[in-house]
C-alpha positions in Angstrom: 21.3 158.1 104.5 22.1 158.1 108.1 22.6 161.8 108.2 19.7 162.5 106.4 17.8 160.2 109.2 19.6 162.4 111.9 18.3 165.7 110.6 14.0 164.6 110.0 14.6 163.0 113.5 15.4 166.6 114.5 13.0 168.5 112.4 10.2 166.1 113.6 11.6 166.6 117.7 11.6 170.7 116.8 8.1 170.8 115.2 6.6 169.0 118.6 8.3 171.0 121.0 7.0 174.1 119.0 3.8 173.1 119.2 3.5 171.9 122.3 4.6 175.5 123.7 1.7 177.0 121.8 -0.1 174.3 123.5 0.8 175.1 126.7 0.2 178.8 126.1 -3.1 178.4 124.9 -4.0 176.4 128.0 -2.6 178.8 130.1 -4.4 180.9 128.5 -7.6 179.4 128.7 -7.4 177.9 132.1 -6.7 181.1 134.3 -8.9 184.0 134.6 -8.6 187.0 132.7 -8.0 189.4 135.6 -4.7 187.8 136.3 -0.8 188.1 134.9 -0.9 188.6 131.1 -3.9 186.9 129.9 -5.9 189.4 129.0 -3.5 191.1 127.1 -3.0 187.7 124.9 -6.6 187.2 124.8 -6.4 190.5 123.2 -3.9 189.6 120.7 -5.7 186.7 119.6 -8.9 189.1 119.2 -6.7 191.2 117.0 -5.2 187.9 115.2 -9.0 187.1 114.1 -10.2 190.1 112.6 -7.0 191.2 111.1 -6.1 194.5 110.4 -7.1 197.6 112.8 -9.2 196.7 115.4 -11.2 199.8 116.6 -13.1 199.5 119.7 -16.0 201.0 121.1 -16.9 199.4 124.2 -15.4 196.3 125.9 -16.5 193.9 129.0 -13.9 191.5 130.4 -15.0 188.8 133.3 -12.6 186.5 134.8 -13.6 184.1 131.9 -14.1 186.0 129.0 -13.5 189.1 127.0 -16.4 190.9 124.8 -14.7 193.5 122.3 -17.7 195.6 120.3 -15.7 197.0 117.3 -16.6 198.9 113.8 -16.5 196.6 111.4 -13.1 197.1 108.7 -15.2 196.0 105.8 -17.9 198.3 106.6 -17.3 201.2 109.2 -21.5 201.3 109.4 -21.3 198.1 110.8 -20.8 197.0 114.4 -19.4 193.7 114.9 -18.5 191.8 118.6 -15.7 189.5 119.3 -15.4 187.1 122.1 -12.3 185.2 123.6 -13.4 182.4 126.1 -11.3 179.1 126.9 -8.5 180.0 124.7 -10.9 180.6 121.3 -11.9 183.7 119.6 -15.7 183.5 118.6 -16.9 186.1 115.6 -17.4 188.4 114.2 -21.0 188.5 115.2 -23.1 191.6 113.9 -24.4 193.6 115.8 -27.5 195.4 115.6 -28.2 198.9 114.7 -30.2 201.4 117.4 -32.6 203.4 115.6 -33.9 206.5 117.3 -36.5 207.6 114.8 -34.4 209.1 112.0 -31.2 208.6 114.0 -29.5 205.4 113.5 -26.2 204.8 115.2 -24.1 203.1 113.2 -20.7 202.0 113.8 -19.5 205.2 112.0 -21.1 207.4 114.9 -19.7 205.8 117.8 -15.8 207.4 119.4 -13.3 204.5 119.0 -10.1 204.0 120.4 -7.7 201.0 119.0 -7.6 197.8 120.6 -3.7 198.3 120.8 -3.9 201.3 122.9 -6.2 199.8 125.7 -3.6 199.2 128.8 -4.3 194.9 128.9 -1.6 194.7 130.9 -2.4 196.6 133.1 -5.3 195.1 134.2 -4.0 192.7 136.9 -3.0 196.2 138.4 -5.6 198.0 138.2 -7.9 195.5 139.9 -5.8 194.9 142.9 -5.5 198.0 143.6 -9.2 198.6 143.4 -9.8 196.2 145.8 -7.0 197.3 148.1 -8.7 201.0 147.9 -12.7 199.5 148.1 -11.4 197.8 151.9 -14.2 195.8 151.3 -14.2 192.6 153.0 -13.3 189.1 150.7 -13.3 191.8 147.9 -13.4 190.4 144.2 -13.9 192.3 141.0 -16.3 190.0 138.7 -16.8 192.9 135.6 -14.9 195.7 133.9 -16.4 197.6 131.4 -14.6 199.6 129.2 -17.0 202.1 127.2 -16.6 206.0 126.3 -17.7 208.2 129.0 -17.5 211.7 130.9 -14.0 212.7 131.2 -14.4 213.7 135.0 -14.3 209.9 136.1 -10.6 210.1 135.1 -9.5 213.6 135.3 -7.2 215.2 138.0 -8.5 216.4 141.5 -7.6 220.3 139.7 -8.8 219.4 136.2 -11.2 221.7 134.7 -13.0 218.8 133.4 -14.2 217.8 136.9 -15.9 220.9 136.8 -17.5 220.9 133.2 -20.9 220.3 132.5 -21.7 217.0 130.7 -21.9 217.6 127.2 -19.4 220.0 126.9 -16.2 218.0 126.6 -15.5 215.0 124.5 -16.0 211.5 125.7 -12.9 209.3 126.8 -12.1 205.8 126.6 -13.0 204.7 130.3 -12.8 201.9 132.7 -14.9 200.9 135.4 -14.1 198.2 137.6 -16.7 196.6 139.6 -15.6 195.7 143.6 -17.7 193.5 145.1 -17.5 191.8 148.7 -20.3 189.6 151.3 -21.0 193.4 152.7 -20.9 195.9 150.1 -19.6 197.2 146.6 -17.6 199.8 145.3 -17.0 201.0 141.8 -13.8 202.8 140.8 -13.1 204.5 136.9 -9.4 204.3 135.7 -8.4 205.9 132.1 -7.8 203.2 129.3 -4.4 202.5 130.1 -5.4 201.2 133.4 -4.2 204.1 135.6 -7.4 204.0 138.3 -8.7 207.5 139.9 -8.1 207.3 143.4 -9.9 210.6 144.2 
């Protein structure tokens, strides 16, 4: 009987220390801001944890306090759906409306996607000091980073032929832009979607 005491005791004590680590990982989560150590890359996680499955993403928006993911939808790849992580909660899926340009209608089906597993998160601590190491702005911050498909020369090599390309005429890539911002001016800087910024 004793024994049998001895062991609940134990697997009570176990269950509260697990869960007080998730605890604690949430909070750390939710109490630090994105741009910093690996929090973005769990807020990510816990995106992917909510809608289940692949997560396909067309544009993103991360802020020192939350995360916007726009993604086609799995249950219907004409829809567009958006995700947001803020305080250590995942809010959605919320839809998201169609544009309409008179017969044109872009749905979610239209749009370039990249998955929300190959997006550098972890890089993003990174990426952002060294933007505001190469801005030399004064007191520099970056508040916004949008993540969205764009021209391929904002990431390309100094000697790529891409830089030289009219737009149009190559395909889109998943791109970064980080937004510096200081008391005396502001810079912007592109870096490719694993975080790697353009230092040209």
């Amino acid at each position: 009987m004793r024994s049998s005491n001895k062991f609940l005791s134990i697997v009570a004590l176990s269950i509260l220390l697990v869960a007080g680590l998730g605890c604690s990982m949430l909070k750390n989560v939710a109490g630090g801001s994105l741009l910093e150590g690996d929090n973005a890359a769990k807020a990510a996680q816990a995106i992917k944890e909510k809608a289940g499955g692949e997560v396909r993403v067309i544009r993103a928006e991360v802020r020192e306090n939350k995360i916007e993911v726009t993604v086609r939808s799995n249950k219907n790849p004409k829809d567009i759906d958006k995700y947001e992580y803020a305080n250590g909660t995942v809010k959605g899926p919320e839809p998201v409306q169609v544009l309409s340009l008179g017969e044109l209608e872009m749905t979610g089906d239209k749009y370039q996607t990249v998955g929300l597993d190959e997006i550098g998160w972890a890089a993003l601590p990174a990426a952002v000091g060294r933007a505001k190491e190469l801005s030399k702005l004064e007191d520099a911050k970056v508040g916004t980073i949008s993540m969205s498909f764009d021209y391929p020369g904002h990431t390309a090599p100094k000697d790529s032929k891409e830089r030289t390309r009219p737009i149009g005429e190559s395909p889109l890539v998943f791109t970064w832009r980080l937004f510096v911002e200081g008391p005396r001016g502001r810079k912007d800087f592109y870096a490719d979607k694993s975080g790697k910024i353009n230092e040209l």
